[in-house]
N, C-alpha and C positions, 0 to 999 in steps of 0.2 A: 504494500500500500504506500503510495505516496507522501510525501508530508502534509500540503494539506489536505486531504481526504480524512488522514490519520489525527490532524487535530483538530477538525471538525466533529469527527466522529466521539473522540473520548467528552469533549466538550456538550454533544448532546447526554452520555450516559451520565456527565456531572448535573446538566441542566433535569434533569429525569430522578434528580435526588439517589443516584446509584455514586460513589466513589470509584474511584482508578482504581485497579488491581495493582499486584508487587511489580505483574509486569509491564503496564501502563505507565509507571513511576518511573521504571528504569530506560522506558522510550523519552520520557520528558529529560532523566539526567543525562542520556545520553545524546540528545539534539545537537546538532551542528550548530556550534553557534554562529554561522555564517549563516545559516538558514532560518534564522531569528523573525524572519518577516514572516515562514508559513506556520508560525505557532500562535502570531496577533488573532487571525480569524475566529479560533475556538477560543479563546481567552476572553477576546468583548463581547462574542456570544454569551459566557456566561455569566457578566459585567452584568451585558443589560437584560438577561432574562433574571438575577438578581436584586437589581437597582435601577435598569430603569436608565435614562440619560439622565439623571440626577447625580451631580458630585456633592460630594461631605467635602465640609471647610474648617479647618479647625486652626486656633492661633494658641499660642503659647505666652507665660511670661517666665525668665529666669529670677524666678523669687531671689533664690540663693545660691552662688555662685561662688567656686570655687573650693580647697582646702576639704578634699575629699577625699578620707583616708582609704580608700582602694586604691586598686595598681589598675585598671582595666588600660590594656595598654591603646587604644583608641580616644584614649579620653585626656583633654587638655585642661579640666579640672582637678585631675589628681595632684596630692603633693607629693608625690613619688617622682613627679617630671617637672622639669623648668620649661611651662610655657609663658605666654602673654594675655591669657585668659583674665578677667576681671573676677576679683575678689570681694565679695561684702555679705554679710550675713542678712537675715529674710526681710527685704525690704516691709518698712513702714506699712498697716493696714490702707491707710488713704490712698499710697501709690501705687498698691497691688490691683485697689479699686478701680484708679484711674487706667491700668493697663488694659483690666479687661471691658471699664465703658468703652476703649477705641471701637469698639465689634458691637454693643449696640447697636442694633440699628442697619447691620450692616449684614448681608447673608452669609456670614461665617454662621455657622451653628452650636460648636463647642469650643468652650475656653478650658485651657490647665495652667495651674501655678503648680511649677518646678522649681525642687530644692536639690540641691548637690549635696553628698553626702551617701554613706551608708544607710542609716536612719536618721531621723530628725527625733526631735527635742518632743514632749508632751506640749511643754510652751508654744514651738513654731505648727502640732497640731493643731491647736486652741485659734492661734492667730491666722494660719488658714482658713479654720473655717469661721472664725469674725468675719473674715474678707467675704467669702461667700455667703455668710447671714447678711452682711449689708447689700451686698449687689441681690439679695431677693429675684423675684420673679424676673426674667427678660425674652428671648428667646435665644437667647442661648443655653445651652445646656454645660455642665460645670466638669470637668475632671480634675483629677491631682494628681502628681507624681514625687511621691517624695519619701523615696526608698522602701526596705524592707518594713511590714507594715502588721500589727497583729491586730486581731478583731475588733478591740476594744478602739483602738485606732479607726478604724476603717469603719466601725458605727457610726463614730465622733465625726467624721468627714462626712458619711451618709444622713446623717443628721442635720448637717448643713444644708445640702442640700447639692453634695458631688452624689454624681449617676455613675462614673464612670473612676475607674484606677487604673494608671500604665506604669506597667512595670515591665519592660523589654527584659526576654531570654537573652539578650543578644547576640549570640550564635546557636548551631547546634552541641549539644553534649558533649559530641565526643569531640570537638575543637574549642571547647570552652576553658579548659586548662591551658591552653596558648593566648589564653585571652585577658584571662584572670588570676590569679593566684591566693587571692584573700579572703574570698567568700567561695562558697560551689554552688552549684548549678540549684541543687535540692535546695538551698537558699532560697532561690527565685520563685522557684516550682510553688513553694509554700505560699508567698504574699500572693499569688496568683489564687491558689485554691482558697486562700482565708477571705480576698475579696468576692470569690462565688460563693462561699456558705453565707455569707454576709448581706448578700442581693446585691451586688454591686455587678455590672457591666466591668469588662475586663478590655484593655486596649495594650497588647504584648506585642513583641517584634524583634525586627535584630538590626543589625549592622553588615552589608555586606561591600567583600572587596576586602575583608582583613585575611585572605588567603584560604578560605574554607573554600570546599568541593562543591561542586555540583550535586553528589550524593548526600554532601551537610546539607546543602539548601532544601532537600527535600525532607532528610531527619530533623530540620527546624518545623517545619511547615508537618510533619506528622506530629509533633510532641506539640506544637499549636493548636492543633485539628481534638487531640485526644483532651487537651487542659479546654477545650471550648470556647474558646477564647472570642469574645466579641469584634474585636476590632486590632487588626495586624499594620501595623506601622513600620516601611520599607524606608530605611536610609544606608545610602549608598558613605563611603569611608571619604573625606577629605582630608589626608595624611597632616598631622598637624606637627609643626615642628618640635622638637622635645622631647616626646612621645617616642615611642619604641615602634608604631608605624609611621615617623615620619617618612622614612623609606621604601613604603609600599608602592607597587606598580599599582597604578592606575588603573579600575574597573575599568573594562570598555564600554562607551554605550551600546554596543548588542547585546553585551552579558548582561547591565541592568534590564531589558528588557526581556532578556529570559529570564530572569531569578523573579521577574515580578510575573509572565507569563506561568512559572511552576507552580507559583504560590496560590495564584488563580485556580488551577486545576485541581489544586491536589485540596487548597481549601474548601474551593465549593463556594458558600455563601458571603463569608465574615466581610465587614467590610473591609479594603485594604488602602491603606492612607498611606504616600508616598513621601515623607519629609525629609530629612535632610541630606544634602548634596545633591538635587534631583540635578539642578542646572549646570553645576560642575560637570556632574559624569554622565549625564544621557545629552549633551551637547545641544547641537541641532535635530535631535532625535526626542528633544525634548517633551513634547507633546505627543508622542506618539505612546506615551507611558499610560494615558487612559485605554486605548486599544490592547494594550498588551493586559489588560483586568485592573487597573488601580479603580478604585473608587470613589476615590476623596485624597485628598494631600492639605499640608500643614502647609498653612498660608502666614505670612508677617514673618518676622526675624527668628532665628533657631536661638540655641541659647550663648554661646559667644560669637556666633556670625552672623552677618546679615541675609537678609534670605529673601526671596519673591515676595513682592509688594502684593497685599490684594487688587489695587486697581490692574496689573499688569495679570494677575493669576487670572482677572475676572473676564478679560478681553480674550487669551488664550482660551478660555472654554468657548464664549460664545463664535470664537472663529472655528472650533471644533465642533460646533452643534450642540453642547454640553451645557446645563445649567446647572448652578449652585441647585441645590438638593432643599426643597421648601420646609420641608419637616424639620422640627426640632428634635426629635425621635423617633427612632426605628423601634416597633414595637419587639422584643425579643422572641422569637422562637416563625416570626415572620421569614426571614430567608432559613432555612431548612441547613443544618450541616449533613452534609453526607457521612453516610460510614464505608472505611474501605472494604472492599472485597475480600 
């Protein structure tokens, strides 16, 4: 069978609420990635038998930034590396407030305040969710990201009035000791599972381009699929000076569009939110990253870099036929996860 025939075809048995078999997976990790363009077709296939031409918008603020005792060696907040990353502890409640009225108004649909760090403080919980008691009702809907997190936490947040907790695997398992050294993987797995017994909506994902396989990318996207994960967040690696990948080669833009093409298939439903480095590494291929299954991307500044403006994010969809996503909420168990065969 041809290639696209071959990803049209598995694309309908995802659309049909059936998952890829073992060996349907190993056709995806073994794809040419020169042949990157005949895998878009079943990917937005089942984009938009999921979603719809609606994209999810989501903005971020970096509450607290920087001196963050892990090693991850991707990350230019650690103090394990000499970068030039900005340092300050959890911004003032007023100007967490004023970050996320910029989105007001505006058809972004969810906000996060992000803290650096392994875990945060009870206090910087408390003052989190102050920040979300004050900004009350909008349409926007609320996230947090601010490390390892136990129940009693994650009430406290859910009480505010966050729907949502991200906490990125950020690779798979078995390449996460090249990644990390300070915390393990089972670490993660847990704030993941303690925000599901808790009712919280779940927003996981990784990092790729820090030299993991094709066959990681699919054992991220399985160990995503089984933890149920609501919402997958794709950011590609921008080698940051310091850091122990500032020497990484460079993702290509065809590998970003297959690693998001896999994660399509092998997910099925979840939404898949494309954030940081999208415009770095997928070039002038930039846009072509909704086709390939994203569903939404992180629009305004990442946390120490600058990032796609919404008025410029807002122009590229409608020149793609795509609109911001009207709903403030996906109702849960609305798009269907598949189970593998």
């Amino acid at each position: 069978m041809k290639y696209p025939e071959l990803s049209l075809e598995m694309a309908r048995k995802v659309c049909d609420g059936r998952g890829l078999s073992d060996r349907e997976i190993q056709y995806l990790i073994d794809w040419p990635e020169e042949e990157y363009f005949d895998l878009l077709p079943g990917a937005n296939l089942i984009r938009r038998h999921f979603w719809g031409n609606g994209i999810h918008l989501c903005a971020i603020s970096n509450g607290k930034s920087g001196r963050c005792p892990e090693d991850c060696a991707f990350c230019a907040q650690s103090i394990h590396f000499s970068t030039n990353a900005p340092v300050y502890g959890l911004k003032p409640t007023d100007e967490l407030v004023k970050d996320a009225e910029v989105y007001v108004g505006t058809p972004v649909n969810r906000f996060s305040i992000v803290a650096s760090g392994r875990r945060v403080s009870s206090r910087t919980i408390d003052r989190v969710a102050e920040t979300y008691g004050k900004l009350g009702s909008s349409q926007l809907s609320y996230c947090a990201s601010l490390g390892v997190a136990d129940e009693d936490d994650l009430r406290r947040l859910k009480a505010a009035g966050v729907s949502r907790y991200h906490h990125n695997l950020e690779t798979a398992r078995s390449h996460f000791p090249n990644i990390c050294t300070t915390h393990t993987y089972d670490e993660r797995v847990e704030t993941i599972e303690a925000a599901k017994r808790v009712g919280l909506q779940v927003c996981s994902g990784g990092i790729f381009g820090m030299g993991e396989t094709d066959a990681q990318v699919a054992e991220l996207a399985l160990e995503l699929k089984r933890l149920r994960v609501d919402s997958v967040p794709v950011n590609f690696l921008v080698p940051v000076e310091g850091t122990p990948m500032a020497g990484a080669q460079s993702i290509t833009p065809q590998r970003c569009l297959k690693v998001t093409a896999m994660l399509r298939f092998i997910l099925g439903g979840p939404e898949i939110l494309i954030g940081g480095g999208r415009a770095d590494n997928l070039k002038h291929l930039h846009s072509l990253v909704f086709m390939a299954g994203a569903s939404g991307t992180l629009t305004g500044n990442y946390l120490t870099r600058t990032g796609e403006q919404l008025d410029r994010d807002l122009a590229m969809l409608t020149e793609l036929g795509l609109a911001p996503r009207g709903e403030t909420e996906v109702p849960v168990g609305r798009h269907p996860q598949p189970t593998v065969d």
